[in-house]
VOGU-3710 file (C-alpha; in Angstrom, 3 decimals, decimal comma):
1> xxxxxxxxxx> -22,960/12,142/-9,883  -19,182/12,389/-8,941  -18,423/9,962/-6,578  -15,001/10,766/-4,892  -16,025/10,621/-1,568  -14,911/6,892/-1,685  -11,177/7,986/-3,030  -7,834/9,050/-1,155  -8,031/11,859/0,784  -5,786/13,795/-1,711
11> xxxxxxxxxx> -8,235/13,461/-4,550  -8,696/16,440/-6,670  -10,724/17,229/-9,903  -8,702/19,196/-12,420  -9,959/19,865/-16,277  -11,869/16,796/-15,849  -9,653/14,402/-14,718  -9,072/12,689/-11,180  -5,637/14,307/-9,651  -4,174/11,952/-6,962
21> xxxxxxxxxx> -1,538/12,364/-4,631  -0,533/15,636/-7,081  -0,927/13,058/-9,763  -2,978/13,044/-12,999  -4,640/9,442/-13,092  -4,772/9,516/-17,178  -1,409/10,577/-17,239  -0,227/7,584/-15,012  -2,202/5,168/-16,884  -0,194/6,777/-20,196
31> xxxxxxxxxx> 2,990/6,509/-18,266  2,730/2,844/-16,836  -0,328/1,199/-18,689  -3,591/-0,593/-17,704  -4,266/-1,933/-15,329  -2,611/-0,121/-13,140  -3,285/0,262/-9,218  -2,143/3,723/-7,383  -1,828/3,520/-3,613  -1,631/7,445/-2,208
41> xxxxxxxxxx> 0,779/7,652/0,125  -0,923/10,062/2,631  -4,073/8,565/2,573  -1,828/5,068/3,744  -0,272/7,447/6,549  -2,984/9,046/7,803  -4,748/5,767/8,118  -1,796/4,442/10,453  -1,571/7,315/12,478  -5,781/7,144/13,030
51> xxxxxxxxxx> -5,495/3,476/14,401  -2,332/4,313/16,537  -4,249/7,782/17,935  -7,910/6,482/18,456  -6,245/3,516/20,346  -3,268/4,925/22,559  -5,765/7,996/23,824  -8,033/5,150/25,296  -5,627/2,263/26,478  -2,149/3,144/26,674
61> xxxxxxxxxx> -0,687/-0,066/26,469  -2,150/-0,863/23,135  -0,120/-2,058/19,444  -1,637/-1,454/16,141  -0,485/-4,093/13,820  -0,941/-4,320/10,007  -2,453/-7,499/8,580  -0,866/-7,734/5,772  -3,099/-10,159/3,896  -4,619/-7,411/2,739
71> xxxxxxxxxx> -1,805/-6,218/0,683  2,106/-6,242/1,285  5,138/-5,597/-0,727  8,490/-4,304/0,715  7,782/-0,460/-0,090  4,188/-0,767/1,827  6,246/-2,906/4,569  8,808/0,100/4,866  5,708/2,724/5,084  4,188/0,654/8,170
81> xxxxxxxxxx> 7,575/0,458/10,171  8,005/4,184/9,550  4,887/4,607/10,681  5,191/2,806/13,841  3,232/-0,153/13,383  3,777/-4,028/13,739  2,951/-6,372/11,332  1,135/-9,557/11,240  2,422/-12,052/8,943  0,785/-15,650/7,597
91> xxxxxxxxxx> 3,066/-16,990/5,938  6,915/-17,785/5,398  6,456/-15,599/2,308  5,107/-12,217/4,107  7,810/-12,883/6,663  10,870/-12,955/4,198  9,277/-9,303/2,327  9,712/-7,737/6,345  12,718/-9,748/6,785  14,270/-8,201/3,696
101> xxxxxxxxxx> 13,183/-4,372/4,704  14,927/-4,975/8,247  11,718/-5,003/10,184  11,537/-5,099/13,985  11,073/-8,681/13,903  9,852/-8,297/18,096  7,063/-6,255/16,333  5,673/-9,300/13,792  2,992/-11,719/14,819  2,840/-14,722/12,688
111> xxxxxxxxxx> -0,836/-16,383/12,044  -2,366/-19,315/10,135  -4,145/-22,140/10,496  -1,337/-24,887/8,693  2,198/-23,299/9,301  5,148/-25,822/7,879  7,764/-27,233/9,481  9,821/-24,929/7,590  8,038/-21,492/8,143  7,789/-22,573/11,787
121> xxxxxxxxxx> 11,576/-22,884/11,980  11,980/-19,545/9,731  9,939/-17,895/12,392  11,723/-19,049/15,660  15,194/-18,208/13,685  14,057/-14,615/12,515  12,816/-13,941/16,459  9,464/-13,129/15,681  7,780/-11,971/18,558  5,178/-13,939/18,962
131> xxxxxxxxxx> 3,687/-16,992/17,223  -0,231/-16,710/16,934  -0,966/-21,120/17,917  -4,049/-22,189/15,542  -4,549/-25,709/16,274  -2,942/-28,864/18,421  -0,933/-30,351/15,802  0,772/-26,675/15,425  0,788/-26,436/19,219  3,673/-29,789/19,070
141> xxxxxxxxxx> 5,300/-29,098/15,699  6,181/-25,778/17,398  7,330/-27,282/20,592  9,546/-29,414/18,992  10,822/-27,010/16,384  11,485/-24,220/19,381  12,907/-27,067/21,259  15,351/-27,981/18,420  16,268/-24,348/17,560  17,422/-24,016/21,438
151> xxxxxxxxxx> 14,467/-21,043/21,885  11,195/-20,442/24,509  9,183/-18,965/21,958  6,455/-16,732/22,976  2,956/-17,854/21,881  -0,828/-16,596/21,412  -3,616/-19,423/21,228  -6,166/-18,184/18,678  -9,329/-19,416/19,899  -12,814/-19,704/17,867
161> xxxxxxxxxx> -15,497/-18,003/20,096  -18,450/-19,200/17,973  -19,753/-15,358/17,267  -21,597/-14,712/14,437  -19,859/-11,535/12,419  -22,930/-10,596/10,051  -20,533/-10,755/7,204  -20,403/-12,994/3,923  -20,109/-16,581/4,518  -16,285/-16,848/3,301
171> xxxxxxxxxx> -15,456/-13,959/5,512  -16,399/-15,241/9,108  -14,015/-17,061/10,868  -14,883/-17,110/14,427  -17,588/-19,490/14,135  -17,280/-23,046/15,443  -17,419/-24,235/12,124  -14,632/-22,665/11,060  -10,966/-23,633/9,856  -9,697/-21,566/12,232
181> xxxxxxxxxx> -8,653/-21,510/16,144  -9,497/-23,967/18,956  -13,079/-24,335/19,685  -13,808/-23,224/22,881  -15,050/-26,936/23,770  -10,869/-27,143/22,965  -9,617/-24,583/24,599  -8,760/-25,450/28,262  -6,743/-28,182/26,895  -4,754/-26,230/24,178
191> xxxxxxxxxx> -3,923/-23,930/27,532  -3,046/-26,806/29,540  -0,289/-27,839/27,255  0,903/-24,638/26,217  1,166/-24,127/29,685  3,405/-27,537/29,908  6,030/-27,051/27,752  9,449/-26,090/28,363  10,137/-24,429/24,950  6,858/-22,344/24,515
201> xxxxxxxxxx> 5,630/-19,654/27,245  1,996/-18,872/26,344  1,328/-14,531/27,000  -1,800/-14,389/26,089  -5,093/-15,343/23,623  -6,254/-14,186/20,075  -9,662/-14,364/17,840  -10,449/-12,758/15,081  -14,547/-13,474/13,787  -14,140/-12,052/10,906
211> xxxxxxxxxx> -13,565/-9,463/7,752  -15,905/-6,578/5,708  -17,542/-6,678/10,022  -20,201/-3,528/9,997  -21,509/-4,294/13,358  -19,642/-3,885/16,459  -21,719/-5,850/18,972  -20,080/-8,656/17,756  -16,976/-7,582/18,730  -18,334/-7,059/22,286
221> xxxxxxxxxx> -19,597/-10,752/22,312  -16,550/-12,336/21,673  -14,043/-10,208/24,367  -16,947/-10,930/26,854  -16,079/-15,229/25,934  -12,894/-15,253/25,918  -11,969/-12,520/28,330  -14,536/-15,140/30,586  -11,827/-17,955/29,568  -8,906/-16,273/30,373
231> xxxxxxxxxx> -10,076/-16,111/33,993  -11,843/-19,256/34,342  -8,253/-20,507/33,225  -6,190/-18,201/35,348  -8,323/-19,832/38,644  -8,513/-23,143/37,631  -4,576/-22,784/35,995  -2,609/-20,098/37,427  -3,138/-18,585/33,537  -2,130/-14,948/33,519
241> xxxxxxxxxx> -3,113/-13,409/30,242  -0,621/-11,012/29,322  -1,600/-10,039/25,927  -5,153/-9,909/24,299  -5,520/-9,655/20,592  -9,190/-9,156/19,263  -8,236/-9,325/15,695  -9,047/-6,415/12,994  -11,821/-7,273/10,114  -13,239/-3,406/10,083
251> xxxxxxxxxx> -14,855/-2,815/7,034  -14,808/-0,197/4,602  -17,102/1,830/2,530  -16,939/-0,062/-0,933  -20,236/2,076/-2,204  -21,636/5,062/-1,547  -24,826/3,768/0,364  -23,237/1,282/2,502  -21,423/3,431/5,173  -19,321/1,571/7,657
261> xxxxxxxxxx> -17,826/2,375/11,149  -15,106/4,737/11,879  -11,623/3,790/13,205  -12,444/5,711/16,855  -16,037/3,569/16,959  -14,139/0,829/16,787  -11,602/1,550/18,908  -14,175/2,605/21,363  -16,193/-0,643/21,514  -12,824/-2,894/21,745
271> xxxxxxxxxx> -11,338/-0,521/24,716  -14,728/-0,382/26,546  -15,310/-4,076/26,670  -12,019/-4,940/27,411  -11,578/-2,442/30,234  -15,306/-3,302/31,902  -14,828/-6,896/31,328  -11,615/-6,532/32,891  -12,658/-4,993/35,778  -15,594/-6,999/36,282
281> xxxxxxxxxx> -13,591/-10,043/36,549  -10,232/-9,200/38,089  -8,600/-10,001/35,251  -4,983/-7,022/35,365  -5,928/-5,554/32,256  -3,326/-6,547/29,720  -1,670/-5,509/26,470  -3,960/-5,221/23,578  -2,958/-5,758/19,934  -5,078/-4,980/17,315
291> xxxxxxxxxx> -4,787/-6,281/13,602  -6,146/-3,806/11,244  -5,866/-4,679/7,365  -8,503/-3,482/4,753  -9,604/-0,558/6,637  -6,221/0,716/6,948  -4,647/-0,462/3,142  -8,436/-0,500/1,464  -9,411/3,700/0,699  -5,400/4,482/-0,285
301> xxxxxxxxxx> -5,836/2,050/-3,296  -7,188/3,073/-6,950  -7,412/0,673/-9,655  -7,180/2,098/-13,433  -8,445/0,586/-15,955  -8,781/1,354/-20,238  -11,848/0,761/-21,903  -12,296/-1,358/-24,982  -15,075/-3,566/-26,514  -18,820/-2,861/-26,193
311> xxxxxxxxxx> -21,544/-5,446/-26,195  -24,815/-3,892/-26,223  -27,771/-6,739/-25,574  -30,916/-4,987/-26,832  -33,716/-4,426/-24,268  -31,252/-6,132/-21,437  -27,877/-4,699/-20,327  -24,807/-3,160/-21,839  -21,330/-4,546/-21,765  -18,282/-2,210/-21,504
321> xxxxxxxxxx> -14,868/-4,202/-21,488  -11,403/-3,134/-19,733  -8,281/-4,570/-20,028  -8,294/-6,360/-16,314  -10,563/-7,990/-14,225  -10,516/-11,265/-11,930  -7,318/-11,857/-12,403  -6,049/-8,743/-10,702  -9,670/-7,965/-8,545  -11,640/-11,502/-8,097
331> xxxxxxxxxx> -13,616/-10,055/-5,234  -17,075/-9,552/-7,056  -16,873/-12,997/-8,029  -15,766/-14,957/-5,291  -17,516/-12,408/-2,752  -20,184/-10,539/-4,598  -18,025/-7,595/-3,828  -19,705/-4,048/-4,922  -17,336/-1,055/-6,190  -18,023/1,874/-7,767
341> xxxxxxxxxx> -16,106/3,631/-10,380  -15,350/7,170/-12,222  -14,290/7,628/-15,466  -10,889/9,439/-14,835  -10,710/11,101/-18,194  -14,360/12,310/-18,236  -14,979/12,931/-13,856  -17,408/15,756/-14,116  -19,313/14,630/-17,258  -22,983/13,846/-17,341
351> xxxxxxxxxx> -23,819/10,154/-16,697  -25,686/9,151/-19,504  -26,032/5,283/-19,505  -26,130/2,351/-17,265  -23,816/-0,721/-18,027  -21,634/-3,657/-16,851  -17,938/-3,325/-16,611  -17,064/-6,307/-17,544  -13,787/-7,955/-17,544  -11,162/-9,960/-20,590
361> xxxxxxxxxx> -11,350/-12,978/-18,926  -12,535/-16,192/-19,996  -15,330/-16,474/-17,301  -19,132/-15,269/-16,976  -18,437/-14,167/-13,881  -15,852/-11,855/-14,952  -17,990/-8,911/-14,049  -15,981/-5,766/-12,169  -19,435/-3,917/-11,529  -22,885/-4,467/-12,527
371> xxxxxxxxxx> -25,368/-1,915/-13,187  -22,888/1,762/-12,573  -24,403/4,651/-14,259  -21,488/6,852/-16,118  -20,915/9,016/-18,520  -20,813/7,241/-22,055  -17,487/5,167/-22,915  -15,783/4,940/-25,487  -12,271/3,053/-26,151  -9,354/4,147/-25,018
381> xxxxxxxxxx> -11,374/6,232/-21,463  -9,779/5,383/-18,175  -12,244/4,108/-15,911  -10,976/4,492/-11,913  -12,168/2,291/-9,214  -11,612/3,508/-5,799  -11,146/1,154/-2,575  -9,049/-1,149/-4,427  -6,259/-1,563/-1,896  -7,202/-4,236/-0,431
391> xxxxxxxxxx> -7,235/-8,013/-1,185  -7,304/-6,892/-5,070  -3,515/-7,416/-5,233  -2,777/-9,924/-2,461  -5,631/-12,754/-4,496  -4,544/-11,695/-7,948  -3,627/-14,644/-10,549  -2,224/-14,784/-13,719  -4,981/-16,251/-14,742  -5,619/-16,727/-18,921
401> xxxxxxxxxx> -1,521/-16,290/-18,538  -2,125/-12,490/-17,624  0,465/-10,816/-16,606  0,130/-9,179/-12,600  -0,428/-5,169/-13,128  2,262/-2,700/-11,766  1,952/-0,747/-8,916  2,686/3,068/-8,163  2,558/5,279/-4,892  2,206/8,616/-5,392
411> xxxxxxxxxx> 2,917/11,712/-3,035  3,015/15,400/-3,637  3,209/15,197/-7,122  5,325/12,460/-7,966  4,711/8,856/-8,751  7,140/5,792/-7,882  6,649/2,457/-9,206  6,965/0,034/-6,262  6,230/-3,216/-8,156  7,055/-2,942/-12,089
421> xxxxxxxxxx> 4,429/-4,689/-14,465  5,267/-8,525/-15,061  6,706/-9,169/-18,759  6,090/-12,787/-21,050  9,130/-13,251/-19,532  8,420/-13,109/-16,276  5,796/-15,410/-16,513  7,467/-17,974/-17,951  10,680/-17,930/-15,822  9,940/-20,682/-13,497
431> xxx> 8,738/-22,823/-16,670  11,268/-25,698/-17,366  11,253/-27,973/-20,815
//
């Protein structure tokens, strides 16, 4: 069975192989070697413009903004200003790649749950617009950097609602448990000093419960909490919440039988509850932001791979190995992650065997997908494994001293390489004797 319903939306079949964006996948991995991930460029775009559409046609004062945890470089950074998006940063590092592509800086949140001293200052410098607060200590290393820097930054306190996502166990983090945000127990205090200081004016409050979500309720749950905060705090306070960020975490269909919700279902539980919630409390509805990632970055991404060794295990399973794995996709093993995959070279053949594609590192776990029925492999076939655009990159290692793939978008025919493989000599630059 021919499974491109899980590719870009520009994926074609032609003489057998997988055509996308205009571009022959076998001839790219020829071109630019294995592995090798392809991001189509309209697939990225129409994803954008779906979030910005499904959002502004049911809450007008809404911003879309792309978490780019999920995958950034400064060619990807340039497609999501163009497209009219804002960006949500985590790190000093994601904020120097939009930095260097001249990005509306009034348009980038930054998050995380341990900024430095140093990214802290970068961020008040650069005039980001807001700073996303994750914890106390934060909340006066921020005061006093804004303070020092002669600024009143603009804040968001990220609060932990204690809602249960129905997502892997390293993927929830609005739980009480979790690393992240105040705990609600927490939270009138954290407003009470933001709401103190002379350097920081707090607009508004964040969560995000989780990533891969599939359910929506929980969504509803957690506006309901906090949206109960924000006016418990606005009587007891004079808190006026400004802005309201619910996060992103949308998941995507990684497999064929595991369907998940569309961009205007989500859009439609998140405007609903805010607006009713809203109105049932007297809160003046404010500005929503939104923080899509995977589901916007996740379907545009193809991985290519080249086959090599076979390890058949009599009576058990079968072993087919490609030149990548963990290091440049550790998802199945750190989350179990499911893909599946088409042979590029061979798309309409007959599947004819079941088998493990297994990766070259040194670990057990170094499995890429267990159990895929495909046409029979042979060294040198091109296997393609769709949904790859997000996370894949962003937690990739050089791992056994590997060397990070290179990256190509492609659009109407033509492919540009927007991150060049890394040589030997690359990954020994930073190496001193």
């Amino acid at each position: 069975m021919l499974r491109i319903s899980l590719f870009p939306q520009t994926t074609q079949v032609e003489s057998n192989h997988i055509i996308l964006g205009g571009c022959d996948t076998v001839a790219l991995a020829g071109e630019y070697g294995t592995p090798l991930y392809v991001f189509d460029e309209a697939t990225l775009r129409a994803k954008c413009a779906d979030y910005r559409k499904e959002f502004a046609r049911r809450y007008a004062d809404s911003l879309v903004i792309y978490a780019a945890k999920a995958f950034i470089n400064r060619a990807l950074a340039q497609v999501f200003m163009e497209e009219g998006l804002g960006l949500d940063v985590v790190s000093g590092g994601e904020l120097s790649i939009a930095r260097s592509v001249d990005f509306p800086m009034a348009m980038v949140y930054f998050h995380g749950n341990n900024k430095s001293r140093h990214e802290l200052e970068l961020a008040t410098r650069s005039g980001v617009g807001r700073i996303v607060v994750d914890n106390f200590y934060e909340l006066s290393l921020l005061d006093e950097v804004a303070s020092q820097n002669g600024v009143r930054q603009e804040i968001l306190l990220r609060l932990s609602p204690g809602v249960d996502p129905h997502t892997h166990a390293h993927l929830a983090t609005g739980a009480m448990e979790s690393k992240f945000g105040f705990p609600m127990a927490q939270a009138e205090e954290a407003v009470i000093r933001a709401m103190s200081s002379s350097s920081l004016e707090l607009k508004g409050l964040h969560f995000h419960i989780g990533s891969q979500i599939l359910e929506l309720s929980p969504y509803k749950q957690a506006i309901e909490i906090v949206l109960r905060f924000a006016a418990e705090m606005g009587s007891k306070h004079g808190f006026r919440l400004e802005e309201f960020s619910p996060g992103g975490g949308l998941a995507i269909a990684y497999t064929e039988n595991s369907p998940a919700p569309s961009v205007a279902e989500f859009a439609e539980v998140i405007v609903s509850s805010l607006s009713l919630e809203s109105e049932k409390l007297g809160l003046e509805p404010p500005r929503l932001i939104v923080e899509p990632g995977r589901s916007i970055v996740g379907l545009a991404g193809v991985a290519l791979y080249t086959v090599g060794a076979t390890k058949e295990v009599p009576g058990l399973r079968k072993y087919v190995s490609v030149d990548g794995g963990m290091a440049d996709n550790i998802r199945p093993a750190l989350y179990n992650a499911r893909y599946e995959a088409v042979v590029a070279n061979k798309a309409e053949a007959d599947v004819l065997e079941q088998v493990n594609i297994a990766g070259k590192f040194c670990e057990s776990g170094d499995v890429l997908i267990r159990d895929i029925d495909l046409p029979k492999l042979e060294p040198g076939d091109v296997i393609a494994v769709p949904c790859s655009g997000a996370y894949c990159l962003s937690l990739a290692s050089n791992y056994n001293a590997s060397l990070k793939p290179a990256i190509v978008l492609v659009k109407d025919g033509e492919a540009r390489l927007i991150r060049r493989r890394q040589s030997y000599e690359d990954l020994m630059s930073h190496d001193i004797i």
